[in-house]
C-alpha positions as CSV (number, residue, x, y, z in Angstrom):
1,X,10.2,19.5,47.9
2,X,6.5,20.5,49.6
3,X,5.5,23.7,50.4
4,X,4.7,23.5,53.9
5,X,1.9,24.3,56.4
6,X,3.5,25.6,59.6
7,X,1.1,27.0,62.1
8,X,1.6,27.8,65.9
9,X,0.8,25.0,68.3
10,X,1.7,22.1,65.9
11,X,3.2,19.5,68.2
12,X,6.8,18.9,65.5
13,X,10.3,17.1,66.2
14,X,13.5,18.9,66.5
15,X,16.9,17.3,66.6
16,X,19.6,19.4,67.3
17,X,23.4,18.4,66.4
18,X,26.4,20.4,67.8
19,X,28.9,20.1,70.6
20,X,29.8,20.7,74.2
21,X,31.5,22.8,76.2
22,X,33.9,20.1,76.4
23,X,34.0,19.2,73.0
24,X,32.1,16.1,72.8
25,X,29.2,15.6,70.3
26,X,25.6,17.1,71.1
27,X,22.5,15.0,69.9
28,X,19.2,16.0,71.1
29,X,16.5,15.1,70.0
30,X,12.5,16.1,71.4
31,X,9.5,16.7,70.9
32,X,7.7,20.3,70.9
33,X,4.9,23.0,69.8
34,X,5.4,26.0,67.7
35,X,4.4,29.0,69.6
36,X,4.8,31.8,67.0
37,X,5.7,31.8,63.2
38,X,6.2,34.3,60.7
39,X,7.8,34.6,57.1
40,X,11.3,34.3,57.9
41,X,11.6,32.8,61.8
42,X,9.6,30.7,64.2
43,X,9.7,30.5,68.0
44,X,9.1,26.7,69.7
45,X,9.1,26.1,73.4
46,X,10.9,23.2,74.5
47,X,9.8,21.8,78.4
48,X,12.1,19.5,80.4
49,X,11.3,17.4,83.2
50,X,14.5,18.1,85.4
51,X,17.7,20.2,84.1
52,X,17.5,22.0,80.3
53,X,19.6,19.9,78.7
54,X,20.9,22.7,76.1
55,X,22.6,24.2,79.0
56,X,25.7,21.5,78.3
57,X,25.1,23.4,74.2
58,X,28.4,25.4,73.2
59,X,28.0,24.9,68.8
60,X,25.1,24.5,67.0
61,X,26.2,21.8,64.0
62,X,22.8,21.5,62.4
63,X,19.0,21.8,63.2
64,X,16.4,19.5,61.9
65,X,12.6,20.5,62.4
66,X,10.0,17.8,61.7
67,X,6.4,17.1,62.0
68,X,4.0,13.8,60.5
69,X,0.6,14.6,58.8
70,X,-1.2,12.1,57.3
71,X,1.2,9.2,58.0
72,X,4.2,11.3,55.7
73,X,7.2,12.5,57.4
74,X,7.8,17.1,56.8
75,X,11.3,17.8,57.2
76,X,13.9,20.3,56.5
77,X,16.7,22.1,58.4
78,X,16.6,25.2,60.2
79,X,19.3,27.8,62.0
80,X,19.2,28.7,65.2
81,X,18.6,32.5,65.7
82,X,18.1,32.6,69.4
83,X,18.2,30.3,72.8
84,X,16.7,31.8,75.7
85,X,16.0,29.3,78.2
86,X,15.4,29.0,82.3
87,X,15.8,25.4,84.1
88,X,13.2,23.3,82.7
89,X,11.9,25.1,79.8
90,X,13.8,26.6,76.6
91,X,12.5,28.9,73.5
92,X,14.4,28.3,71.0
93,X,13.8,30.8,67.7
94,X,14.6,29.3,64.2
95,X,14.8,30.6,61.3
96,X,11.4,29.2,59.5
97,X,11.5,26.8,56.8
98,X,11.2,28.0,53.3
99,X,10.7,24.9,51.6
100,X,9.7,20.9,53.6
101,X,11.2,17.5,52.7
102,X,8.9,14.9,52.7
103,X,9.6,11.4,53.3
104,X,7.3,8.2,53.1
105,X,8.6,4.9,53.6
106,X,6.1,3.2,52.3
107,X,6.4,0.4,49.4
108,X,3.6,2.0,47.4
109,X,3.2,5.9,47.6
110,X,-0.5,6.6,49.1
111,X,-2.4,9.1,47.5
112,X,-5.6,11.4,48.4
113,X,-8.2,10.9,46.5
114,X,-9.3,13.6,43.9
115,X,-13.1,13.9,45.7
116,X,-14.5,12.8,49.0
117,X,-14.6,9.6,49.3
118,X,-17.2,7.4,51.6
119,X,-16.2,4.2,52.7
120,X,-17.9,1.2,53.9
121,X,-16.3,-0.5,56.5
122,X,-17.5,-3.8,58.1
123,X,-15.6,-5.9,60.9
124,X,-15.4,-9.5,59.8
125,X,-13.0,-10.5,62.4
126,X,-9.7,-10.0,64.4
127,X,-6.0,-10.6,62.3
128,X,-7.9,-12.8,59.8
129,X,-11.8,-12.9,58.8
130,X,-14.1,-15.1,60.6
131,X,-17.6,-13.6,60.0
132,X,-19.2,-12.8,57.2
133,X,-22.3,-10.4,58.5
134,X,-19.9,-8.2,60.7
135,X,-20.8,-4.8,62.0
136,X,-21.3,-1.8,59.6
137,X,-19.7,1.7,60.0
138,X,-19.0,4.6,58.0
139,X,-15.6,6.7,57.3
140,X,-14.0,9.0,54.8
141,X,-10.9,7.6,52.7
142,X,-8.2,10.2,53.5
143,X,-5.0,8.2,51.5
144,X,-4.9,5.3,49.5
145,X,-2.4,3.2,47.4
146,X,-1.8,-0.1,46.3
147,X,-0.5,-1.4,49.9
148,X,-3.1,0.1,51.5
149,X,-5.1,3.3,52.9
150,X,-5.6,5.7,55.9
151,X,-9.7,6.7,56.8
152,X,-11.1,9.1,59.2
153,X,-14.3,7.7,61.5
154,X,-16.1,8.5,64.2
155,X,-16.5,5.0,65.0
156,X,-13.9,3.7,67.9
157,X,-12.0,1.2,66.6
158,X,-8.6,-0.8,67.9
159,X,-5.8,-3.0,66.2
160,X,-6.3,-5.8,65.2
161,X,-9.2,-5.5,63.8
162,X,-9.6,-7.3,60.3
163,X,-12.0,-5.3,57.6
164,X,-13.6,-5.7,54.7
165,X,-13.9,-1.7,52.8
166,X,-16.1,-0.5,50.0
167,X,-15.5,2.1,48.4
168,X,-16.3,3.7,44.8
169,X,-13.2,5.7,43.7
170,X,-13.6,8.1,40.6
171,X,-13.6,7.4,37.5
172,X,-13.8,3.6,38.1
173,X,-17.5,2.1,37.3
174,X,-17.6,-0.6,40.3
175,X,-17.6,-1.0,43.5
176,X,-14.2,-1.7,45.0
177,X,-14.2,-4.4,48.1
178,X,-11.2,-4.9,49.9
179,X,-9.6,-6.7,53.1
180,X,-7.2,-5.7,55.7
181,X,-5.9,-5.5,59.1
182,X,-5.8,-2.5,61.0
183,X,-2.4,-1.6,62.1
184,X,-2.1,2.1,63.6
185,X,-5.1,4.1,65.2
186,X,-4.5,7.4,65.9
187,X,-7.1,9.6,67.8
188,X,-9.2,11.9,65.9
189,X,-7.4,14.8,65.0
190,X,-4.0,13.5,64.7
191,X,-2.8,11.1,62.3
192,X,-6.0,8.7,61.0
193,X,-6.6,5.3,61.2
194,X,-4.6,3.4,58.8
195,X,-4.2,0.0,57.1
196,X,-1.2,-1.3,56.1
């Protein structure tokens, strides 16, 4: 379990689990931004393009809230307090979670590294190297493992790029140099650039 960092206007997940009037299942599942928090409930503001969908709501089965930092998965579940909605947009307030899940379905766990860490980055090609004197920019390692590593630059870059990285980690003597193919870029700000 991870303490978690919950602060207004984090864009987070919400599925919500329950049943109809009718008695037919409920799944819902959107996306939405934390408007006020406190030490035992939260309020989020849902928006709908047409009709509130939670209108159809009768029983609440089970809430889950979620949000991704750094390419990991927060989750954990949450009770509905209150539901005060109008046609197209719904504030929901939750009781605020005490402790968050987290899930990373990664074959190799990435880690931060201890310090800030510089890296070296230099485009030898696209999907597979073909140069060998590519272009030079700069970033910061944010997570790394033995399948790969996320980095923060101000340097726009786009999938598929193919790298090669140098980087001195601490407590290692040398140099590190290693290859890869960029497979998710995020905007600054959200979740960093990552390869696989």
């Amino acid at each position: 379990m991870e303490q978690g960092s919950i602060v207004p206007l984090k864009s987070c997940t919400l599925i919500l689990i329950g049943e109809t009037k009718e008695g037919q299942p409920f799944c819902y599942e959107d996306r939405f931004v934390i408007q006020q928090t406190g030490p035992d409930e939260m309020t989020v503001s849902l928006e709908f393009p047409f009709i509130n969908p939670l209108e159809k709501l009768h029983h609440v089965s089970f809430i889950e809230f979620s949000y991704r930092e750094q390419g990991m998965l927060y989750y954990a579940l949450v009770d509905l307090l209150e539901l005060a909605g109008k046609r197209n947009v719904c504030l929901l307030k939750l009781t605020a979670p005490k402790e968050l899940e987290k899930l990373q379905r990664r074959k190799f766990v990435r880690v931060p590294p201890p310090t800030r860490t510089p890296v070296t980055c230099r485009i030898v090609g696209v999907h597979r190297p073909v140069v060998q004197q590519g272009v030079v920019f700069s970033g910061q390692i944010l997570d790394i493992s033995c399948g790969g590593m996320s980095f923060i630059s101000s340097t726009r870059i786009l999938c598929p790029l193919f790298l090669e990285l140098s980087f001195v980690l601490p407590q290692v003597e040398h140099k590190i140099t290693v290859y890869g193919e960029i497979v998710r870029v995020e905007p600054f700000g959200a979740i960093p650039t990552g390869l696989p």
